[in-house]
Biotite code that builds the C-alpha atoms (Angstrom):
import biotite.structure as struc

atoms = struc.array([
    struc.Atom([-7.011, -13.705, 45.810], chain_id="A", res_id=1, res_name="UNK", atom_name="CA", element="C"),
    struc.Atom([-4.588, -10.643, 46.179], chain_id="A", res_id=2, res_name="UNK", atom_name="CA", element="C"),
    struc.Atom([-2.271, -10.371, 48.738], chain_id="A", res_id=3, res_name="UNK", atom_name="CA", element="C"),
    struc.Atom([-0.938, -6.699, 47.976], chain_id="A", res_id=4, res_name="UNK", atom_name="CA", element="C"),
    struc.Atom([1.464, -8.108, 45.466], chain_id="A", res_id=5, res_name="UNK", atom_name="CA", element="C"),
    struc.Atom([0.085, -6.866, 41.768], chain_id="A", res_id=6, res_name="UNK", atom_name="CA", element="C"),
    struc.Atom([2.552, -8.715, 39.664], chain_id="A", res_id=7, res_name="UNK", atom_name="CA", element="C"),
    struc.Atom([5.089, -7.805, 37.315], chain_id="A", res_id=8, res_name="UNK", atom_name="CA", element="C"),
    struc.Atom([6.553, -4.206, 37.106], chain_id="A", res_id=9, res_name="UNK", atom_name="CA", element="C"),
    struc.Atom([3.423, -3.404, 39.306], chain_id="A", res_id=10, res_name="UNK", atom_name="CA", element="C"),
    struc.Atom([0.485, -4.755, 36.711], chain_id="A", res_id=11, res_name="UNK", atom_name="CA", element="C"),
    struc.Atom([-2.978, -5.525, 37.966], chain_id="A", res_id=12, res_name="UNK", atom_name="CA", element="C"),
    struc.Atom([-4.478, -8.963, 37.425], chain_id="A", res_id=13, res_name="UNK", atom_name="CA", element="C"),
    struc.Atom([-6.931, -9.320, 35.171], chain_id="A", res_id=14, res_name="UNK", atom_name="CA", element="C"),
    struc.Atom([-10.091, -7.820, 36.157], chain_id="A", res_id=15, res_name="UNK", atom_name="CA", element="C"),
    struc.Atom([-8.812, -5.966, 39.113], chain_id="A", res_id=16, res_name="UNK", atom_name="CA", element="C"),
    struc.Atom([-7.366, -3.116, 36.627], chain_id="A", res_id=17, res_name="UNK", atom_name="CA", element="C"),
    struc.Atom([-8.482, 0.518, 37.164], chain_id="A", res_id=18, res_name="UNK", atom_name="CA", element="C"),
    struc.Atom([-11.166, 1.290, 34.672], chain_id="A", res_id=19, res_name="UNK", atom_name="CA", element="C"),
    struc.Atom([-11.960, -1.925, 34.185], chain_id="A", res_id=20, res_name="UNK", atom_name="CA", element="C"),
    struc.Atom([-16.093, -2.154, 33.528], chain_id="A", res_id=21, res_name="UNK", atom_name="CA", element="C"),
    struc.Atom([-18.786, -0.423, 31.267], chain_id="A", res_id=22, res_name="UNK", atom_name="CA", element="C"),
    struc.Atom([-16.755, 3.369, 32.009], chain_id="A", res_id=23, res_name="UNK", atom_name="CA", element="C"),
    struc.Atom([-13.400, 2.114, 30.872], chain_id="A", res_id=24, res_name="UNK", atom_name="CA", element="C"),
    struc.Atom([-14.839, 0.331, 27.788], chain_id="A", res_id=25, res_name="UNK", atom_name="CA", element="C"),
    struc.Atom([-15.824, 3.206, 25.758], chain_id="A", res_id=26, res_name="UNK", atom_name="CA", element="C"),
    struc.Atom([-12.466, 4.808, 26.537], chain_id="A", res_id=27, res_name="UNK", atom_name="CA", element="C"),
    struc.Atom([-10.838, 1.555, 25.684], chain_id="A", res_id=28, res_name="UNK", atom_name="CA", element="C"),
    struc.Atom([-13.073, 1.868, 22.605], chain_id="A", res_id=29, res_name="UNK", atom_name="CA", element="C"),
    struc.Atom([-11.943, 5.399, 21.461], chain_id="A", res_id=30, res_name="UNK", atom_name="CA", element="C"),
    struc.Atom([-8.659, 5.323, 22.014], chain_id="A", res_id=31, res_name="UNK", atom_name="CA", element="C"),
    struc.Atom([-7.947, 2.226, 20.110], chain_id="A", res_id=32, res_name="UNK", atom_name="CA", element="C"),
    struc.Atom([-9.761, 4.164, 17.159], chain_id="A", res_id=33, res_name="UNK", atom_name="CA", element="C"),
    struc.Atom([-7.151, 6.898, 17.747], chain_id="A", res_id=34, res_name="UNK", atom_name="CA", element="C"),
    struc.Atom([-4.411, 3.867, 17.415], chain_id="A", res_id=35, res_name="UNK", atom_name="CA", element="C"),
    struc.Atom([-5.665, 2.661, 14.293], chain_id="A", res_id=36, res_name="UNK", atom_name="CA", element="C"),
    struc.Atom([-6.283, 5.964, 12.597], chain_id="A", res_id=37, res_name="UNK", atom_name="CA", element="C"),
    struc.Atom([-2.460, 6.854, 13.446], chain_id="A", res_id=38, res_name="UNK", atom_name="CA", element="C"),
    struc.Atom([-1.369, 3.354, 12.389], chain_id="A", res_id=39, res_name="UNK", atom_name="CA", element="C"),
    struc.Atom([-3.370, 4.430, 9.350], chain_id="A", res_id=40, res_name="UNK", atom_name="CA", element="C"),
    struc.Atom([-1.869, 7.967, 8.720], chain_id="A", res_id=41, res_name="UNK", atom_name="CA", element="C"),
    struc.Atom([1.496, 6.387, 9.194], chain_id="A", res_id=42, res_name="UNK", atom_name="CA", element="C"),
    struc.Atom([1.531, 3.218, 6.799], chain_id="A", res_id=43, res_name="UNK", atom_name="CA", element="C"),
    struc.Atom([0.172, 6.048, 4.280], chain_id="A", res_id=44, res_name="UNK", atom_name="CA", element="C"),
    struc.Atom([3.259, 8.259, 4.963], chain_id="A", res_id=45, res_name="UNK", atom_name="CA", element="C"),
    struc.Atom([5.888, 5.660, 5.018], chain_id="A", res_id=46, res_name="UNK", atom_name="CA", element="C"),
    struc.Atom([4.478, 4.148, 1.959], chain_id="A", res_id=47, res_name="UNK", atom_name="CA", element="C"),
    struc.Atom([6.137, 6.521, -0.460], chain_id="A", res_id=48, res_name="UNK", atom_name="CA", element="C"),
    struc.Atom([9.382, 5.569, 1.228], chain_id="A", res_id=49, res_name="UNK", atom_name="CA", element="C"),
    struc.Atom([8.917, 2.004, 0.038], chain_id="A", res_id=50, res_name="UNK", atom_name="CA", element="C"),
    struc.Atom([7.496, 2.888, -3.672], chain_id="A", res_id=51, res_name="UNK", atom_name="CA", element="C"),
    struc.Atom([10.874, 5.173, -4.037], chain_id="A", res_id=52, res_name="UNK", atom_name="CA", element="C"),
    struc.Atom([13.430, 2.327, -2.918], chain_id="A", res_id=53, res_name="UNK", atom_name="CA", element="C"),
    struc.Atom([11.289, 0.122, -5.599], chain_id="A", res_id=54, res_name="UNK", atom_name="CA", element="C"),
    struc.Atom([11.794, 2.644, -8.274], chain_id="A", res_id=55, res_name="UNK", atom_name="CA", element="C"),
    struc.Atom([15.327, 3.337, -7.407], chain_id="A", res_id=56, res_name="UNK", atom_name="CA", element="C"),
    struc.Atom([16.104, -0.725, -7.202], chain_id="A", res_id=57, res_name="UNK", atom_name="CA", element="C"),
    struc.Atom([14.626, -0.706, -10.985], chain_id="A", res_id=58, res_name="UNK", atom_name="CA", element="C"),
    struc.Atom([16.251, 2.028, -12.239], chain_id="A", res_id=59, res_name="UNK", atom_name="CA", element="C"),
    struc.Atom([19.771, 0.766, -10.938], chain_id="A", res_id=60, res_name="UNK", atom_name="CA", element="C"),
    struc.Atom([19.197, -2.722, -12.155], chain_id="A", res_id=61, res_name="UNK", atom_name="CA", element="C"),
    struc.Atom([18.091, -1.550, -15.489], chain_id="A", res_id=62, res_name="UNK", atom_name="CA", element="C"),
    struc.Atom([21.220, 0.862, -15.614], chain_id="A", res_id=63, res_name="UNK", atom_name="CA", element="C"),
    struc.Atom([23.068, -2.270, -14.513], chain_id="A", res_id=64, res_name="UNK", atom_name="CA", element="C"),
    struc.Atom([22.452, -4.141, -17.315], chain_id="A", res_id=65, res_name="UNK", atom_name="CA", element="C"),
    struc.Atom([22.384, -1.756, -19.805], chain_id="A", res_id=66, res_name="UNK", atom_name="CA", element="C"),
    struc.Atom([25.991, -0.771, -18.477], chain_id="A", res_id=67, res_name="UNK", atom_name="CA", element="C"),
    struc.Atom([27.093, -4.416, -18.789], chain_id="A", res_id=68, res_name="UNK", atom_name="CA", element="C"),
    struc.Atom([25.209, -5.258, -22.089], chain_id="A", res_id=69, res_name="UNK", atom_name="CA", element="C"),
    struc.Atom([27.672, -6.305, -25.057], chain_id="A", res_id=70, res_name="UNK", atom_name="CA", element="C"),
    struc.Atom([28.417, -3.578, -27.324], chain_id="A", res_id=71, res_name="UNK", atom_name="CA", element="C"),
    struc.Atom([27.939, -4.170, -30.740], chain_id="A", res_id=72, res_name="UNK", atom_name="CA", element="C"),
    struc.Atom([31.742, -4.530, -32.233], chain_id="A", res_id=73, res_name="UNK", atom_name="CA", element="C"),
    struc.Atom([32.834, -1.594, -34.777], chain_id="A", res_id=74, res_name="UNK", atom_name="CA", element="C"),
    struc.Atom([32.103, -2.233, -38.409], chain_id="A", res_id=75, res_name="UNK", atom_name="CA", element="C"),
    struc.Atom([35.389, -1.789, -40.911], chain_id="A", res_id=76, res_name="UNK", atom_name="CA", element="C"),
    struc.Atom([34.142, 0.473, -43.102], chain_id="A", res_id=77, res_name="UNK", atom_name="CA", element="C"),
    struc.Atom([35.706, -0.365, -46.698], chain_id="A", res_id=78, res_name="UNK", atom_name="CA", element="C"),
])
């Protein structure tokens, strides 16, 4: 099936890959652990990002409307 031609941006075929077998399957295996624990580490850090644009939004639309609330009008005192 392959006439020197590996596809595109020079890509193996499936199943002709380097690695490819039982000794590139625990690598595969560990280093998409690595992935997922960074993946992990990362939604953690970004995560206070979000909660502080979600307490800011709140804090500006409560100062919103208590800026644009109707003020009670002045009493004449007698």
């Amino acid at each position: 099936m392959g006439g020197g031609h590996c596809g595109q941006a020079g890509q193996a075929k499936v199943g002709h890959a380097a690695g490819s077998g039982f000794g590139g399957v625990g690598a595969q295996a560990a280093s998409t652990i690595a992935v997922i624990k960074i993946n992990e580490a990362a939604r953690h850090r970004t995560m206070w990002v979000v909660a502080l644009e979600m307490f800011v939004a709140l804090v500006l639309a409560v100062f919103i409307v208590w800026f644009t609330w109707p003020k009670k009008p002045p009493k004449d005192k007698p």
